[in-house]
C-alpha positions in Angstrom: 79.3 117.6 51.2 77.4 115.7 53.8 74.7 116.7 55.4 75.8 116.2 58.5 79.2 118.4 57.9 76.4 121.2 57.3 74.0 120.5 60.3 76.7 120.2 62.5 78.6 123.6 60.9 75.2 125.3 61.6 74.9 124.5 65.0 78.3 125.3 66.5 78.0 128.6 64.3 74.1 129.2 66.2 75.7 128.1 69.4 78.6 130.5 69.3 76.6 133.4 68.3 74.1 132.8 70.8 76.7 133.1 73.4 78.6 135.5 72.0 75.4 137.9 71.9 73.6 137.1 74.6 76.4 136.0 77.5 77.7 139.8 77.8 74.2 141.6 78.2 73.3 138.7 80.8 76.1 139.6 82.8 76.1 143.6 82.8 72.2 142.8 83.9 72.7 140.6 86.8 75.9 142.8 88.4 73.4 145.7 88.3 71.3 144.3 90.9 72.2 143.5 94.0 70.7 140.1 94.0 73.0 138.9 91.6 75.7 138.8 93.9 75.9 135.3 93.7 75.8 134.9 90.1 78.7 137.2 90.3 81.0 135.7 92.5 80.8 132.1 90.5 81.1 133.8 87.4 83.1 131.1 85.9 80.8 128.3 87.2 77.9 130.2 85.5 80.0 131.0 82.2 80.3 127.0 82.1 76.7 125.9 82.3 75.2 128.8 80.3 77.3 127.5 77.4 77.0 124.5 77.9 73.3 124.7 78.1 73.1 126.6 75.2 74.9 124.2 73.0 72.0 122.0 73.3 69.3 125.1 73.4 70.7 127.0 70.5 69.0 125.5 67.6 65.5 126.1 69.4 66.2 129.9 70.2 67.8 131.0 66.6 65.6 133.8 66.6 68.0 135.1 69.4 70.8 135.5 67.2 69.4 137.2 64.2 66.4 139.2 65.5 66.8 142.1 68.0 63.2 142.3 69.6 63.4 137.8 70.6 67.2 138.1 72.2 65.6 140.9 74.3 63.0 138.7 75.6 65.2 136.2 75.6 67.6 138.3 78.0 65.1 139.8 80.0 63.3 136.8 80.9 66.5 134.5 81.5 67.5 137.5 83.9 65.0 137.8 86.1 64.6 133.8 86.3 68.1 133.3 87.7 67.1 136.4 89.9 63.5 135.4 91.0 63.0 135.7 94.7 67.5 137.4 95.4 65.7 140.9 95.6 63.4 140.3 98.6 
């Protein structure tokens, strides 16, 4: 096997279980406050460039998928910096 076949196998399987376990507690998050009105009504346009971005980000933030404590910090912090400033 080439190394490639297994870098590249490795990243698409980071990139989809970064999604997969972050995406659905990000969302839950933002539709409890009322700031995140906006992320809510372009879900899909979010849903697009959060995985898209996170193709690229995922092998930097592995910690997210395996570890519990780093995708919380991970979650917390991404919420409240697409929220910054939609409470006031």
């Amino acid at each position: 096997m080439e190394i490639w076949t297994i870098f590249g196998s490795l990243w698409l399987s980071l990139w989809i279980m970064a999604v997969w376990k972050t995406y659905p507690a990000i969302i839950t998050l933002v539709s409890n406050y009322k700031g995140g009105r906006i992320i809510m009504d372009y879900r899909t346009i979010h849903a697009v460039l959060y995985v898209v971005v996170m193709f690229f980000l995922s092998p930097f933030v592995w910690q997210v998928c395996f570890f519990e404590e780093p995708r919380r910090k991970f979650i917390v912090s991404y919420v409240h910096s697409i929220l910054k400033g939609e409470d006031k």
